[in-house]
C-alpha positions as CSV (number, residue, x, y, z in Angstrom):
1,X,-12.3,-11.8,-7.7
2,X,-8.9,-12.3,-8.5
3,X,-5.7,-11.2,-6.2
4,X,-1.9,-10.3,-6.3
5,X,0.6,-11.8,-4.5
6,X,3.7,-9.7,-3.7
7,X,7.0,-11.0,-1.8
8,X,7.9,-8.7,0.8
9,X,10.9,-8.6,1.9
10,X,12.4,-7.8,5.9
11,X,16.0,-6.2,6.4
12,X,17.9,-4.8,9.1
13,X,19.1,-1.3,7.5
14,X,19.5,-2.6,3.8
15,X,16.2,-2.3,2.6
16,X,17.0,0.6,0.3
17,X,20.6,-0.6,-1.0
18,X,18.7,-4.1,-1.6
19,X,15.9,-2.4,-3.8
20,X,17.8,-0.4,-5.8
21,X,19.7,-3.7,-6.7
22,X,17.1,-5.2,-7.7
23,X,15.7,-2.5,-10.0
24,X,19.3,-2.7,-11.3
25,X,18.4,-6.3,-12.1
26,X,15.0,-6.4,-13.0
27,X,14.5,-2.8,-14.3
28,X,11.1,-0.7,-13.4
29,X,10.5,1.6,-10.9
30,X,11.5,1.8,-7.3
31,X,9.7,3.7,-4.7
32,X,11.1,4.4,-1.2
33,X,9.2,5.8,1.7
34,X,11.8,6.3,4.6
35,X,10.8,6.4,8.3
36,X,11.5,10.1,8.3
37,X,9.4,10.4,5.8
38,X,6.1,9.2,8.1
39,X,7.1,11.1,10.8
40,X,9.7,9.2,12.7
41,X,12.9,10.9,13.1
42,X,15.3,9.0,14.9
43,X,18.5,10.1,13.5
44,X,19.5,5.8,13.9
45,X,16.8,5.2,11.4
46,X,15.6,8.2,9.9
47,X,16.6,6.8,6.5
48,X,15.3,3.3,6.8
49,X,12.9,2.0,4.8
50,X,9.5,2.0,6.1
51,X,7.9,0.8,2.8
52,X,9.2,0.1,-0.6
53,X,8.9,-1.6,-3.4
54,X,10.3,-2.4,-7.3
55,X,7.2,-2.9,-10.0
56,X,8.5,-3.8,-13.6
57,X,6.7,-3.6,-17.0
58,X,8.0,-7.4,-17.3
59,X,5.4,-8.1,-14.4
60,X,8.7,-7.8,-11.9
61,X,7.1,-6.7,-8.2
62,X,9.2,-6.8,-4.9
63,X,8.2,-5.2,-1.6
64,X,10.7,-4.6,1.2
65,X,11.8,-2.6,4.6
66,X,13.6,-2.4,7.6
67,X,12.3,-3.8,10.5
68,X,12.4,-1.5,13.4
69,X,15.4,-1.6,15.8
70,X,13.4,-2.9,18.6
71,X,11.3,-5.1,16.7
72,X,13.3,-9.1,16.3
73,X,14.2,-9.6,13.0
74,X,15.2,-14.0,12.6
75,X,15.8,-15.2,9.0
76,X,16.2,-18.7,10.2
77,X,18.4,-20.0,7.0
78,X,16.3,-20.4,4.1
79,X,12.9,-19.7,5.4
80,X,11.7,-18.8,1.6
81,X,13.1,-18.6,-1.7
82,X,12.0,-16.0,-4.2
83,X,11.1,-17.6,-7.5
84,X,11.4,-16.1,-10.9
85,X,9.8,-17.8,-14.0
86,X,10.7,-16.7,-17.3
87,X,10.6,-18.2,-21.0
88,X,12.9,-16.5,-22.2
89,X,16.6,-18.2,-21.4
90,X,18.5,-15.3,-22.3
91,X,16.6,-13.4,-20.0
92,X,16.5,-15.3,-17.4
93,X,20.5,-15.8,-17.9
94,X,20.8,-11.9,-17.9
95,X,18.5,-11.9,-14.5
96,X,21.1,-14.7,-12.8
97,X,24.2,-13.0,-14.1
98,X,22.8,-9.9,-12.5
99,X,21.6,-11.6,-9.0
100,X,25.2,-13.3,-8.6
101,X,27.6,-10.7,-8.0
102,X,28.1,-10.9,-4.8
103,X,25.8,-14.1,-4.6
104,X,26.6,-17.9,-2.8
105,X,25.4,-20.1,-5.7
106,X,23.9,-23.3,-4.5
107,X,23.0,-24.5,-7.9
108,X,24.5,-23.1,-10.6
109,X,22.2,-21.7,-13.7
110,X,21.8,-25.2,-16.1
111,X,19.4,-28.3,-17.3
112,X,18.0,-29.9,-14.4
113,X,15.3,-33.0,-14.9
114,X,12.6,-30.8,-14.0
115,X,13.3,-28.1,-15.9
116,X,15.2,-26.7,-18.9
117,X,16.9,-24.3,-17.0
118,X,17.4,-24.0,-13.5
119,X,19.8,-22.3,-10.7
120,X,19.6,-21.5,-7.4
121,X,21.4,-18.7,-5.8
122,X,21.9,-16.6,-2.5
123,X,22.4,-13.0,-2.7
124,X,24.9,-10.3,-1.1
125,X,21.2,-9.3,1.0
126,X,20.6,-13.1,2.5
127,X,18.5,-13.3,0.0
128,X,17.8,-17.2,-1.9
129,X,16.3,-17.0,-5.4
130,X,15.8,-19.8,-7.5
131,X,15.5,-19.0,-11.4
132,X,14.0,-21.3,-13.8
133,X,12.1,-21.9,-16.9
134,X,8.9,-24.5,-16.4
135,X,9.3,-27.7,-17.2
């Protein structure tokens, strides 16, 4: 048996502009299923994401939606990070150049001891990712 992790990702209404950034990033495909779309039609949240995700050829996956209204939604401050591994330092450099705009860096994109390349960054979504090539 073998199985597939996947990061899934909460918002509060930024599900869908979060997604597309990412396929911005990351390339592939991004599919959106709104809340309308299963039948729910409150005009608040018709437009919300009840399910999406981005799936890359590069082996890229990211789930996400928005939480309902009535549901509580705490982040806490970095309850996760998302990682991305690469080999590939050019890529990886294009991925963090990407992920910044807008970002808080809390470590910026270099050598580290444990690693040849390393960074740490929060994006415009709340979102910490730390990018890295294994050491």
């Amino acid at each position: 048996m073998s199985i597939t992790v996947t990061t899934h990702l909460n918002f509060r209404g930024d599900a869908r502009a979060a997604l597309e950034f990412y396929r911005s990033v990351f390339g592939g495909r991004v599919t959106i299923a709104s809340y309308a779309d299963m039948g729910i039609p409150d005009p608040a949240t018709a437009d919300h994401v009840v399910w999406g995700e981005v799936v890359s050829d590069a082996g890229f996956h990211i789930m996400a939606y928005d939480v309902y209204p009535q549901l509580p939604l705490e982040r806490g401050q970095d309850p996760f990070f998302v990682s991305v591994r690469g080999e590939d330092a050019g890529e990886l450099q294009r991925y963090w150049d990407a992920l910044a705009d807008g970002a808080t860096v809390k470590q910026p994109l270099g050598p580290a001891q444990w690693a040849p390349l390393y960074g740490q960054l929060t994006d415009r979504f709340g979102i910490t990712w730390v990018l890295d090539i294994a050491g």
